[in-house]
N, C-alpha and C positions, 0 to 999 in steps of 0.2 A: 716578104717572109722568106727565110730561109728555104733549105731542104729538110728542115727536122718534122718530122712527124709528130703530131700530139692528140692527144687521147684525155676528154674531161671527163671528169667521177668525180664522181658526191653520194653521199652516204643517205637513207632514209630507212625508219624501222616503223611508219605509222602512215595511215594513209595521204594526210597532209604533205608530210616528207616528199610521197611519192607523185601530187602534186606541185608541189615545190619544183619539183625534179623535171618535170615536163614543162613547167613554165619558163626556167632556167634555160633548158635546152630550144624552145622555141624561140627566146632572144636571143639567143646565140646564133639560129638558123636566119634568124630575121637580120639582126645588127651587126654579126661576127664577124663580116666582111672574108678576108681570107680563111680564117678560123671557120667558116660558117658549117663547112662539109667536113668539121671532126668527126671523129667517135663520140660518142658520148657513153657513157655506162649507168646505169643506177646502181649501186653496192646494199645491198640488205641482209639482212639477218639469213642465217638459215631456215631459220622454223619461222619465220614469217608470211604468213599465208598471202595471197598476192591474189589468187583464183578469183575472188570476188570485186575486187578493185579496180582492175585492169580490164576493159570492156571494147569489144573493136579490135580496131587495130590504132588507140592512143598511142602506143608510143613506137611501136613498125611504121607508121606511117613518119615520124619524126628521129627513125633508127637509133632510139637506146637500146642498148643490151641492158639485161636483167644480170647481174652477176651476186653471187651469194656471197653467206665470209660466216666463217666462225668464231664466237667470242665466249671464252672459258668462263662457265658460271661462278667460279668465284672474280671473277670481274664487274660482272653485272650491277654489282649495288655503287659503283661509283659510274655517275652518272657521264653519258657518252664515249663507254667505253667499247661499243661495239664499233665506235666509226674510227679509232684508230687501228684494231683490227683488221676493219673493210681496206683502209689507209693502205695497209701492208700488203693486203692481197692484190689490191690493183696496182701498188707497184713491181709486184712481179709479172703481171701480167702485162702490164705495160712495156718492162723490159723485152718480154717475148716475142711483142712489136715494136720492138726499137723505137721507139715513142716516148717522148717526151711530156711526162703526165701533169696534168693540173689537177690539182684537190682541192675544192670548194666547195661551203658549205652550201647546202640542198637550197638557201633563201638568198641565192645571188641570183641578180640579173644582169644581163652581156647588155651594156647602153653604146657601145661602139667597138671596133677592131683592138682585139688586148696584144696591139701591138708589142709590149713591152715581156710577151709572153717568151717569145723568141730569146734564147739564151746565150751569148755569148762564148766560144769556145773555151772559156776560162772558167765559167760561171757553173756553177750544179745545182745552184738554188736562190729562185725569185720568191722572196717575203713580202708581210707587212706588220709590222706589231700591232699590239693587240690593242683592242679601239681604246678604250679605257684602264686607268689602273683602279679596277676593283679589286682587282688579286694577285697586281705585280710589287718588285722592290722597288720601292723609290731610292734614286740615289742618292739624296740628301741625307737617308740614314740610311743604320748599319741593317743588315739581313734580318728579317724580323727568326723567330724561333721555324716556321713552317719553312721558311726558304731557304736558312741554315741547314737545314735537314735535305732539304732537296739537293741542294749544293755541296753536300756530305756525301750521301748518297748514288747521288751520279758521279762522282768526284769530278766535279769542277770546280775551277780556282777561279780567286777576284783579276787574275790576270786575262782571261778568257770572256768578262763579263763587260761589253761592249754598253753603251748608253744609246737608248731609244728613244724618240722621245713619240708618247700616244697622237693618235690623231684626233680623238675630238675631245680629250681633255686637255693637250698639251701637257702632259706631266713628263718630267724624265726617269725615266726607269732602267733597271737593267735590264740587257736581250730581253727577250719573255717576246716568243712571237704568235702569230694569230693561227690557230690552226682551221682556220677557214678559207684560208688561199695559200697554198705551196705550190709552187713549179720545181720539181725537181727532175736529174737524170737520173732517172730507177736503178742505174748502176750502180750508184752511189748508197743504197739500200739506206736512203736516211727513213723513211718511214717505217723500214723492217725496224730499225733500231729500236725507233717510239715504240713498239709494241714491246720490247727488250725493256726499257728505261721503264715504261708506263708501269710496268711487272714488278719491275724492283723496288717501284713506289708504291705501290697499292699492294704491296706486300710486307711492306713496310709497317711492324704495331704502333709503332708511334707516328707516323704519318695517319694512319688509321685513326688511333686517338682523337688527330685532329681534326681530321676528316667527319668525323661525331661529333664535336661539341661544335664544329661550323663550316654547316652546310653549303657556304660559298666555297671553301675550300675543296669539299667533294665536288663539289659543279667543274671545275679548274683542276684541279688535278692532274688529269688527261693532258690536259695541254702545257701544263709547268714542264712535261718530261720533255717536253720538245727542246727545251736547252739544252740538256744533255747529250739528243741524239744529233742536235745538229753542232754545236760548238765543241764537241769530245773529236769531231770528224772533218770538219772542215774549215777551213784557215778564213780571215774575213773576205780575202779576194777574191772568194769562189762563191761568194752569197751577195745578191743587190737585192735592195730593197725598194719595191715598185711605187711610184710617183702616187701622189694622192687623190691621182684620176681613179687609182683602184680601192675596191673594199670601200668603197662611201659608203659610210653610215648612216642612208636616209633619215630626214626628222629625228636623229636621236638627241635631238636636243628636249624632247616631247618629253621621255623617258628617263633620259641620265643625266648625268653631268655634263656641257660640253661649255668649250669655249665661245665655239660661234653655232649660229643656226645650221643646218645640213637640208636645204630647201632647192640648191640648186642643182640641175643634172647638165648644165653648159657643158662641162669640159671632164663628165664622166664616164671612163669605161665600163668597170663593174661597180655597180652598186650591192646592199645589204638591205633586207630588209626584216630588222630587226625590233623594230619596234610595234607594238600591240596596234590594230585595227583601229579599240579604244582611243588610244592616246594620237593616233593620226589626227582621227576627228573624220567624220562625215563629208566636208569639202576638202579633202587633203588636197585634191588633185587642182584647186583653184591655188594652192599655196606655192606650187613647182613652178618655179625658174628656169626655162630652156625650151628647146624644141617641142613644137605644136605637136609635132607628128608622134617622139616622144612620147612626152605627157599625154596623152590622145592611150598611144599602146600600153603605160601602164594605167592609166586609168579601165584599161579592158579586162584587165591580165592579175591586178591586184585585187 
């Protein structure tokens, strides 16, 4: 590993979240290899009451800080609006410690050293697009009306709009990235931005409209502005996009669409665990491919 310093946050506003968040961070202490003795942060709401949840010393003993964040109540009614908020505040603070922040969502698990986390002196941001296109542009066709509008809006051009292609559907789409793993240089204020862009969308009355008559759209939202803040600002040679060891989509083949099954954890770093209890199934953990030891810890931990 480098000399860079890094500091991981994840966002929770419910007690599961905050579960999440300690499970997270104990594969991280367990598997992270170098990475192991980061920081870790929980980011949560303000008025989030915590008194009751937190018992012991759960997470002193595993050192997350508890760090707060404010999200403007006209925000609120588009769903996951407070974690791009939390987004911004721990990029400043990460700045503060010269640290190199990771932002992942609260249902990631660390299955070995996110080697690839390490940035490049060239680089300000490690992605992954987003697992599926439920809510991106395919590039076969032209901008649907909501993504017109977005691309209006942020002003970005068809010149700017790079091709992606999903990972468990294999679909190609334009940029559209996952806002559930960024590595950036906090200097770089790209997630200050998301909270800038996110604003000008959900401010927006006809994004709004749309946002109404379809709910998937409000879900997505939050994370459509992520074009903006990061293509309005930085060039393609300053953003890689992490190998498909990262952001596994356990079993989403249970749930979604996908191309191929998502069964094995061989040759993965972080995984996702996004898929329902339900749709796992009762034996999941007979179904997993890879290390005993492994499948053994998540069989503990899930």
């Amino acid at each position: 590993m480098s000399d860079q310093k890094f500091v991981f946050a994840a966002y929770a506003d419910s007690e599961e979240g905050l579960k999440e968040i300690d499970r997270l961070t104990k594969s991280l202490r367990t598997f992270g290899g170098r990475f192991r003795k980061c920081p870790v942060w929980a980011c949560i709401p303000e008025d989030f009451n915590i008194d009751n949840l937190l018992t012991g010393d759960e997470f002193g003993s595993l050192k997350i800080e508890i760090r707060r964040s404010h999200t403007p109540a006209k925000a609120k009614w588009f769903y996951y609006a407070g974690k791009v908020y939390a987004a911004a505040e721990a990029e400043v603070a990460a700045q503060a410690n010269e640290a190199v922040l990771v932002w992942m969502d609260n249902d990631t698990i660390i299955m070995s050293e996110p080697n690839e986390f390490d940035l490049a002196p060239c680089v300000c941001l490690a992605y992954k697009p987003v697992m599926h296109n439920r809510s991106g542009s395919a590039c076969n066709q032209p901008p649907d009306p909501f993504w017109s509008r977005i691309y209006k809006q942020l002003s970005v051009s068809d010149d700017q709009l790079f091709e992606m292609t999903t990972p468990a559907d294999q679909q190609k789409i334009r940029a559209y990235f996952q806002a559930g793993i960024l590595v950036v240089r906090p200097e770089q204020k790209i997630l200050s931005r998301w909270t800038k862009d996110f604003e000008t969308l959900y401010q927006d009355p006809v994004l709004t409209e749309m946002c109404k008559s379809d709910d998937t759209r409000r879900v997505f939202l939050h994370q459509t502005a992520l074009v903006g803040s990061i293509l309005n600002h930085l060039d393609r040679d300053q953003m890689r996009e992490l190998s498909d060891r990262y952001n596994y989509p356990l079993f989403f083949e249970k749930q979604y669409d996908a191309a191929a099954p998502f069964n094995s954890i061989e040759d993965v770093t972080t995984l996702r665990c996004v898929v329902s209890t339900e749709k796992m199934g009762a034996d999941w953990h007979n179904d997993i491919e890879g290390p005993a030891e492994k499948i053994l810890w998540l069989k503990e931990h899930l």
